[in-house]
C-alpha atoms as one frame of an Amber mdcrd trajectory, in Angstrom:
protein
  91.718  76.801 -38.722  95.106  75.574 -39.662  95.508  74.121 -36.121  92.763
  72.184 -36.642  93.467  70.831 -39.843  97.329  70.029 -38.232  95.626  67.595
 -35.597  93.439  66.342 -38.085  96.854  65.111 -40.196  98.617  64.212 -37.229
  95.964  61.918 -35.924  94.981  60.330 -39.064  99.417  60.147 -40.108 100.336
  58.922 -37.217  97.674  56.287 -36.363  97.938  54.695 -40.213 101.882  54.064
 -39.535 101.484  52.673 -36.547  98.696  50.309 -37.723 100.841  49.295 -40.646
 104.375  49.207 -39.091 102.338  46.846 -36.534 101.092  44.431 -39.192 104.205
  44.552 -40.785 106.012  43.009 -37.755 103.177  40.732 -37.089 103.714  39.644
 -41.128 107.714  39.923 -41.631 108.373  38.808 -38.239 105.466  36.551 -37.035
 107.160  34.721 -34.725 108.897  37.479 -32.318 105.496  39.708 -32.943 103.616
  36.644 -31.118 106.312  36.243 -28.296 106.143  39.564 -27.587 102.484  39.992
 -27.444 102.003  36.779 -25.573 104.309  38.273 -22.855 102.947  41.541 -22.678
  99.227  39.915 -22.417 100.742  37.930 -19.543 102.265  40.186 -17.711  99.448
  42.323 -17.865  96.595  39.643 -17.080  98.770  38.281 -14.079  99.991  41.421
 -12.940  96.727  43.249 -13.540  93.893  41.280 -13.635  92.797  43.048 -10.239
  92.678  46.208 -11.977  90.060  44.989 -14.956  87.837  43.177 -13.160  87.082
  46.543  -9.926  87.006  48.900 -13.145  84.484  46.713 -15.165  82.306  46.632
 -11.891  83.295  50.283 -11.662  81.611  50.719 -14.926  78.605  48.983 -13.899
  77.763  50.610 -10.594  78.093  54.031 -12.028  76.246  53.531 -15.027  73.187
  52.202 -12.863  73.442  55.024 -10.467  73.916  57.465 -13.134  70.295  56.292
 -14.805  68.193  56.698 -11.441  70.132  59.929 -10.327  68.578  63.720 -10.829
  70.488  63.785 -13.986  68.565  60.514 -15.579  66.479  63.264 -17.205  69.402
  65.330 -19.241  68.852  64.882 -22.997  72.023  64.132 -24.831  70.997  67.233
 -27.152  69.702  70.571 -26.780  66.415  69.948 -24.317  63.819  69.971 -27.254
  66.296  67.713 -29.326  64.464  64.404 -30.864  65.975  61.280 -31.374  66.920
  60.306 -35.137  66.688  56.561 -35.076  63.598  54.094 -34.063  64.229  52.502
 -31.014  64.565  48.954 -33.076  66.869  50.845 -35.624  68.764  52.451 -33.225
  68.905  48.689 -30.722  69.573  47.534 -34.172  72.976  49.273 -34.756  74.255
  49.668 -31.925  73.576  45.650 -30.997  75.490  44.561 -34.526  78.257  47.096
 -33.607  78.881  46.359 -30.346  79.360  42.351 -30.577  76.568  40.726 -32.943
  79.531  39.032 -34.617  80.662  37.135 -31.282  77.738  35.699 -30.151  77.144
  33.955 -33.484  80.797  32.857 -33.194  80.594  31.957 -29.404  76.533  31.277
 -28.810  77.751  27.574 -28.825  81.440  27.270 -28.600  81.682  29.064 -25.175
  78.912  27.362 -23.010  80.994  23.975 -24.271  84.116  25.226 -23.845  83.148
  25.453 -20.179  81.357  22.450 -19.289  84.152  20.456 -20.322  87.150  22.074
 -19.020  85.491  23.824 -15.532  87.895  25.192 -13.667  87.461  23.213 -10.303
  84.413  21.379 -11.238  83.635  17.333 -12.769  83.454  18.225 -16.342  80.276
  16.817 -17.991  78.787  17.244 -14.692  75.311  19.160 -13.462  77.702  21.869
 -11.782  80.034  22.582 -14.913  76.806  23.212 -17.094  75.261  25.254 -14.151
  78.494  27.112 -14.188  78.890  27.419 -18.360  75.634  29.188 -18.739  76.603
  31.495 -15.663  79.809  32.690 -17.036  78.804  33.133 -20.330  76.106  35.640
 -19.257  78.738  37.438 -17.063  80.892  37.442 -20.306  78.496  38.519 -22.482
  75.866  39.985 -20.334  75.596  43.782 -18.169  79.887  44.136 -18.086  80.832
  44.842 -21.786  77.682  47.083 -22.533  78.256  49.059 -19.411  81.911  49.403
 -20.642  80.805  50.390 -23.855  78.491  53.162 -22.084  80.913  55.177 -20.783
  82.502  56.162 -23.440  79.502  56.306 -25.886  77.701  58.662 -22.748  80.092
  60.927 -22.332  80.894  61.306 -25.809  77.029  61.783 -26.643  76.738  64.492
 -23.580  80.053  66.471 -25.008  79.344  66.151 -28.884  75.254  67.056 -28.565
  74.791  69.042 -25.527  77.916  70.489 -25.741  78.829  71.156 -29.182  82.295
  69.416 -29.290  84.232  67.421 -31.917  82.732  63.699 -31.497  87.004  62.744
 -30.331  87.748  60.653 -27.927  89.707  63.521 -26.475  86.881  66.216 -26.473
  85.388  64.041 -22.609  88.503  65.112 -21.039  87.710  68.841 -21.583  86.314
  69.711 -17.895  89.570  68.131 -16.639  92.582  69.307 -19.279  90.808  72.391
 -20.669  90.541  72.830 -24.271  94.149  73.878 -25.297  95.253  70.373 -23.294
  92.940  68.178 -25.231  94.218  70.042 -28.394  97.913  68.930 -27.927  99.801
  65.976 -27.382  97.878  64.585 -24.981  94.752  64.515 -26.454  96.453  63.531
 -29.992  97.654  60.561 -28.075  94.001  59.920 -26.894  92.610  59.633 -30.745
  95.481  57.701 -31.737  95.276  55.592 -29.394  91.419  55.038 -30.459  92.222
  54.724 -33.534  94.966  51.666 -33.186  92.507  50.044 -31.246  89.454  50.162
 -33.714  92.177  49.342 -36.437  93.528  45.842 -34.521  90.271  44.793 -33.251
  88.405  44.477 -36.474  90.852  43.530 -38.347  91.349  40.749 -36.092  87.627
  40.401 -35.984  86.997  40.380 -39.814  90.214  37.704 -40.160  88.353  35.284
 -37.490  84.976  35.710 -38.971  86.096  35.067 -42.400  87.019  32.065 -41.143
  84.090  30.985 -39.680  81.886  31.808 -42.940  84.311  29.767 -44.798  83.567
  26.922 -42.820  79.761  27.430 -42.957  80.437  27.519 -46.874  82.282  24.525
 -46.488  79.900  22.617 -44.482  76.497  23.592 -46.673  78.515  23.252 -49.998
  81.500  21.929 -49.795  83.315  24.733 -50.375  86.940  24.160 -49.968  88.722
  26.461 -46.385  91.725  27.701 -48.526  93.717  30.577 -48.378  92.515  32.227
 -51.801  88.653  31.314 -50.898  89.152  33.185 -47.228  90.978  36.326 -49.340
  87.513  36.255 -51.961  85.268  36.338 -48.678  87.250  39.061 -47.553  87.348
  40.614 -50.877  83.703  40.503 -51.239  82.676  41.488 -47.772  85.054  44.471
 -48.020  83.120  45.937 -51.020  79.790  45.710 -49.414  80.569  47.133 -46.061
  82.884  50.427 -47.946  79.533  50.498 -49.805  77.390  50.946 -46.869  79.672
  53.014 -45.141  80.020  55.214 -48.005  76.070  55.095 -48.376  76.010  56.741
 -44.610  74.096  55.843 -41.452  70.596  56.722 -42.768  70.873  54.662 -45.665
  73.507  51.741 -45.547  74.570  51.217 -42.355  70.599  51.413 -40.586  68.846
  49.182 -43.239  71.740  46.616 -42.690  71.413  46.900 -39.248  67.560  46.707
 -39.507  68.300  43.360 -41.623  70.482  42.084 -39.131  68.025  42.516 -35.969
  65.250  40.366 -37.978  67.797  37.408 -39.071  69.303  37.039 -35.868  65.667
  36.789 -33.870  64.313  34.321 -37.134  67.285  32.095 -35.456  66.933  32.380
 -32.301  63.389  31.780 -32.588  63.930  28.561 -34.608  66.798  27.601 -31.982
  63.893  27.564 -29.386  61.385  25.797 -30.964  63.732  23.331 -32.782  65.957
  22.539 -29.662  65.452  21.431 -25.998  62.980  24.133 -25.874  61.765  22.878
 -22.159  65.479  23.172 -21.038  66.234  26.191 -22.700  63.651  28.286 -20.598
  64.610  26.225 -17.771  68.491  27.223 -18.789  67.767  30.745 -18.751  65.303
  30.855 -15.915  68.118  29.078 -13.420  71.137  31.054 -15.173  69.508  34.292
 -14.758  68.921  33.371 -11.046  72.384  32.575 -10.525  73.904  35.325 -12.684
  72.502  37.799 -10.357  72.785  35.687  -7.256  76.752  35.794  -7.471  77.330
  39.012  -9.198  78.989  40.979  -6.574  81.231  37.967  -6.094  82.274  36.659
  -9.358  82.656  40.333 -10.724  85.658  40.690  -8.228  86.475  37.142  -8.457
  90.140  36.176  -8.296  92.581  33.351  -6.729  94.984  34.491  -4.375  96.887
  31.626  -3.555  95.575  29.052  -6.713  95.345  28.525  -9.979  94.367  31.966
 -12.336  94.760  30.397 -15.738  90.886  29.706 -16.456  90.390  33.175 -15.191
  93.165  35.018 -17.183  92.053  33.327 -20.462  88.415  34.166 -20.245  87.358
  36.483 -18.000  89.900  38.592 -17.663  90.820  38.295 -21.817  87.292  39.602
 -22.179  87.504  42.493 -19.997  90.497  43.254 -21.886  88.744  42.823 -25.033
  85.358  44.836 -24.647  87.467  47.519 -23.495  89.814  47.622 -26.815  86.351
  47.683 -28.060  85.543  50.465 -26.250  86.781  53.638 -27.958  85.097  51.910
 -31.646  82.286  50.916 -30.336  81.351  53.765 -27.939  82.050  56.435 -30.456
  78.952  54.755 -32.698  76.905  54.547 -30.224  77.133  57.991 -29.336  76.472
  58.876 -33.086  73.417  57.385 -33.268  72.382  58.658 -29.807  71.453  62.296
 -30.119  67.920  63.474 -28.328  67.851  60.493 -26.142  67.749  60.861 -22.454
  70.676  59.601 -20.234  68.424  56.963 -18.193  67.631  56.196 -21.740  70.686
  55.757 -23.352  71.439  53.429 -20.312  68.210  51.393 -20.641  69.156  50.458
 -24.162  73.120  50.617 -24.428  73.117  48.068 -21.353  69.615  46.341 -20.084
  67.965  45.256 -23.369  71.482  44.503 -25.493  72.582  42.240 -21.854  68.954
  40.556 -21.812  69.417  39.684 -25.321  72.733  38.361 -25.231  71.302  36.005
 -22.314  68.680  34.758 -24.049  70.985  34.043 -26.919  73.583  32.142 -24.687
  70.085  30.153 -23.194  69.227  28.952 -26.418  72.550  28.144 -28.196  74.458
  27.128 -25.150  71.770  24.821 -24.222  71.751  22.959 -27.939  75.621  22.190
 -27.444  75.323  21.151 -23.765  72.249  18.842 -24.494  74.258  17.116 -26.983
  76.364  15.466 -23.861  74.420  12.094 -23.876  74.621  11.644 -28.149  78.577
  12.389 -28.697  79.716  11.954 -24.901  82.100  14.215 -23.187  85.396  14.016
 -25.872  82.805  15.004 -28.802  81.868  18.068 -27.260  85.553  18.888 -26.502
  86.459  18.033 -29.770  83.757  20.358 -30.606  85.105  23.136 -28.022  88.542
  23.420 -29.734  87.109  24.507 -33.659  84.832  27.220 -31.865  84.300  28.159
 -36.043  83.175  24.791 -36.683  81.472  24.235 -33.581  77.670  26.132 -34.318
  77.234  23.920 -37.446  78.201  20.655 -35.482  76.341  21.311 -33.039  73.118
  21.797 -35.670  73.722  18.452 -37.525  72.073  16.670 -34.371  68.931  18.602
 -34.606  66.050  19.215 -37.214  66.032  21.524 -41.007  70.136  21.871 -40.157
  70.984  23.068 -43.397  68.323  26.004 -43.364  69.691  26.877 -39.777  73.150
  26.569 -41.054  72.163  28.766 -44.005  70.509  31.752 -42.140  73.365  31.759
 -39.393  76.058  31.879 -42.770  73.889  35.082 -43.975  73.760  36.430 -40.509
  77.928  35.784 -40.035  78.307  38.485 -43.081  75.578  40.665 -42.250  76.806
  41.026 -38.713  80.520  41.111 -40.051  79.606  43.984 -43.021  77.875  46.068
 -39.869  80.624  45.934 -37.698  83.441  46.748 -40.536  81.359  49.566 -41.738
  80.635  51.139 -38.325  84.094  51.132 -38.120  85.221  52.549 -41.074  82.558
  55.233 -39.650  84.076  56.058 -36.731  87.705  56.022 -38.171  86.622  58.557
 -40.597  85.393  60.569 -37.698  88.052  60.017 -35.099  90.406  61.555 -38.288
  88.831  64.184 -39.679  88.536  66.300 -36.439  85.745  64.546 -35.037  83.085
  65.339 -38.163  79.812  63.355 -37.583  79.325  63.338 -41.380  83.382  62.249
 -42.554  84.336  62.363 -46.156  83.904  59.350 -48.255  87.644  59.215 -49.150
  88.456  59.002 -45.564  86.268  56.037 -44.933  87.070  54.124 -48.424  90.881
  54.108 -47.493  90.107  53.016 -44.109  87.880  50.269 -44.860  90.660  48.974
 -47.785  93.330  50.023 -44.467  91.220  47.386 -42.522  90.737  44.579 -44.955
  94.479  44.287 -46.303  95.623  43.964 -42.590  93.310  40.980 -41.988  94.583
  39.434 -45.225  98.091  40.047 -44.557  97.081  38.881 -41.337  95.274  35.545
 -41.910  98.351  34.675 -44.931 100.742  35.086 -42.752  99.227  33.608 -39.354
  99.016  35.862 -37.287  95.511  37.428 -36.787  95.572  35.955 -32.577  99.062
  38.048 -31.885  96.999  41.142 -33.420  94.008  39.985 -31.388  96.644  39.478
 -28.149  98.497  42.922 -29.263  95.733  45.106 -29.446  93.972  43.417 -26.140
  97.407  44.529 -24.742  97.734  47.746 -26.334  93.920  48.871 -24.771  95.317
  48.752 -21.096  95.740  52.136 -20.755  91.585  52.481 -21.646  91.206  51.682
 -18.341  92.518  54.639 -16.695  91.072  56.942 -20.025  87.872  55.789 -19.591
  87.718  55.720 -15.257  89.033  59.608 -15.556  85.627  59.939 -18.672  83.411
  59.036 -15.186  85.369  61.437 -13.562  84.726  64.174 -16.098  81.712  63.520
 -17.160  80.389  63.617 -13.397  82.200  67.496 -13.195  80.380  68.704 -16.331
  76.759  67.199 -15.097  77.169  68.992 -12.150  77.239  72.407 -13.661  73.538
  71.403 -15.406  70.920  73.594 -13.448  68.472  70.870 -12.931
């Protein structure tokens, strides 16, 4: 028992002073933290960039050939186990964890951003939209939820079938052995996961506070200071510790049932109020293309040209969605027991991809469509406030302010859900793995995540965490390649 309770504090020690000593650099010394993060992120995209984009296929590939295999049919659970959640709850939480957040912050800015600046292309032209919509599905579409499946899988198989701690660590069993995953390597696992989860939403709850602020700004002229930003945050922060503290039954499901209905009211709206004729024309030709070049643009890279476009989107979102990884597949597993592998699949990558794509449709479409009002420099001028861009891109199109309104509501529901998943899943990747952590453990936390993206935002320099952590998750890649590798050694002891 006390060896358990001695990783427990090591973990949850070591993982808070790194987090800290981190933000403290990126505060006290914002300049160096930036240079250094910049050049690590460099060196790792250029260097690299081979190695995200054949493991994100990787992911892909094995996920789909996991769901139609012999072992589709394994329950993550004992074989009679049920599964807790609805399927809407459950697509619910698990689509507000994983990136609800994002698409509200990118639905428009991305698409834009593309069609004017297309790497190789006329921008403004029929080929640079064509090519907008398609690589903001690829971002946003089967990739990062495949990614996220790997870990949440195995985790799920090893925490409900097999009765380990719901760690990071506890995958790696079949290939370390237990006394392995107990010691330093498997403390380095957790702590590793728990860096990540820290960085990423604090960068994610600095950058969304500043969107909200704008929305606030634009409905009600509400000024984008510094002490306004530090209220949102203050505000936010109480609700989401709330929900956390409230659990998943309670808090964090009927938030994430609130979410699912707010963000299809504006997507709905988006359709009917916007180019609706192009919009299912957008998604009917994307879709085509999307699947027509997968193969291709998954492994996609210049030899002898130009990588820039290509390090600073694609490759930065690889990088991204798999710092996201370890956060965001650890809740997904939790709120996975009793469901079948094939599927967890279905709904961790089909119906969360599909959704995202229909998103992109509707809200890319809206900004592109705007081309012939404000011409090709207002849409750029449009691309470079990506926080700003969503409501300028509504002021062109009917009942503005209500769709302005809902998608400010949205912002902070989607923001509170992916904070307090968070906090969840720090609590557990702390406390030994325990699906139920203590409420202490996920109040200090949650304050642990909010001060950093206030110290953060102060002191400019939420994009070096953002470029840090992305940096920092490298090593995922290999951690989460050797989780197929495991997970594949473990299935094939089942007696099917």
């Amino acid at each position: 028992m006390n060896n358990k309770k001695g990783k427990n504090n090591t973990v949850f020690y070591i993982s808070l002073i790194i987090s800290v000593l981190v933000v403290l650099w990126g505060i006290v010394a914002k300049t160096s933290f930036a240079n250094f993060a910049n050049t690590l992120l460099d060196f790792l995209t250029t260097n690299f960039g081979w190695s995200y984009l054949i493991s994100m296929l990787v992911f892909v590939i094995f996920a789909i050939i996991l769901a139609f295999s012999k072992y589709g049919n394994i329950k993550l659970g004992a074989d009679d186990s049920k599964p807790e959640y609805s399927n809407a709850s459950w697509f619910a939480m698990l689509f507000g964890a994983g990136m609800g957040i994002g698409l509200v912050f990118w639905g428009v800015a991305e698409p834009i951003s593309h069609f004017v600046n297309p790497p190789g292309l006329e921008p403004g032209s029929v080929e640079a939209a064509n090519f907008a919509m398609k690589s903001s599905f690829m971002h946003w579409g089967f990739h990062p939820w495949a990614n996220y499946s790997i870990i949440g899988l195995a985790l799920a198989y090893f925490q409900f079938r097999k009765d380990k701690p719901g760690l990071i660590s506890s995958i790696f069993i079949p290939l370390l052995g237990e006394e392995k995953v107990n010691g330093p390597i498997g403390k380095l696992i957790d702590i590793l996961a728990v860096f990540a989860t820290v960085a990423g939403v604090a960068t994610s709850l600095g950058l969304g506070t500043l969107q909200i602020n704008s929305g606030l700004n634009y409905l009600f002229n509400v000024p984008e200071t510094r002490l306004i930003q530090v209220g949102i945050i203050v505000v936010i922060t109480v609700l989401f510790i709330w929900t956390a503290v409230s659990g998943i039954d309670k808090g964090i499901k009927i938030l994430g049932d609130i979410n699912l209905y707010l963000a299809f009211l504006l997507l709905g709206l988006v359709i009917i109020l916007g180019p609706t004729l192009k919009i299912i024309n957008t998604f009917t030709n994307g879709v085509g293309q999307y699947i027509n070049d997968f193969i291709r643009d998954s492994l996609s890279i210049n030899v002898f040209g130009d990588n820039s476009w290509l390090n600073g989107w694609r490759i930065f979102y690889w990088a991204w969605w798999i710092a996201w990884a370890p956060f965001v597949g650890t809740f997904i597993a939790r709120i996975s027991k009793g469901r079948t592998i094939r599927e967890f699949i279905g709904g961790v990558i089909l119906a969360p991809a599909l959704a995202s794509i229909i998103w992109f449709s509707a809200f890319g479409t809206m900004g592109v469509n705007l081309i012939d009002k404000v011409g090709l420099e207002g849409l750029s001028m449009a691309a470079k406030a990506p926080e700003t861009a969503l409501f300028q891109v509504f002021n062109y199109y009917p009942l503005s302010s209500i769709l302005s309104l809902i998608t400010v509501v949205l912002l902070s529901t989607f923001f509170i859900t992916s904070a307090n998943s968070a906090t969840f899943v720090l609590g557990m990747l702390t406390s030994e793995g325990n699906l139920n952590p203590s409420n202490n453990k996920k109040i200090l936390w949650g304050v642990v995540q909010s001060l950093l993206a206030t110290s953060l935002l102060l002191s400019g320099g939420l994009e070096a965490l953002q470029t840090a952590s992305v940096a920092a998750a490298f090593p995922f890649i290999f951690v989460m390649l050797f989780a197929i590798v495991s997970l594949m050694k473990a299935l094939r002891e089942e007696k099917i």
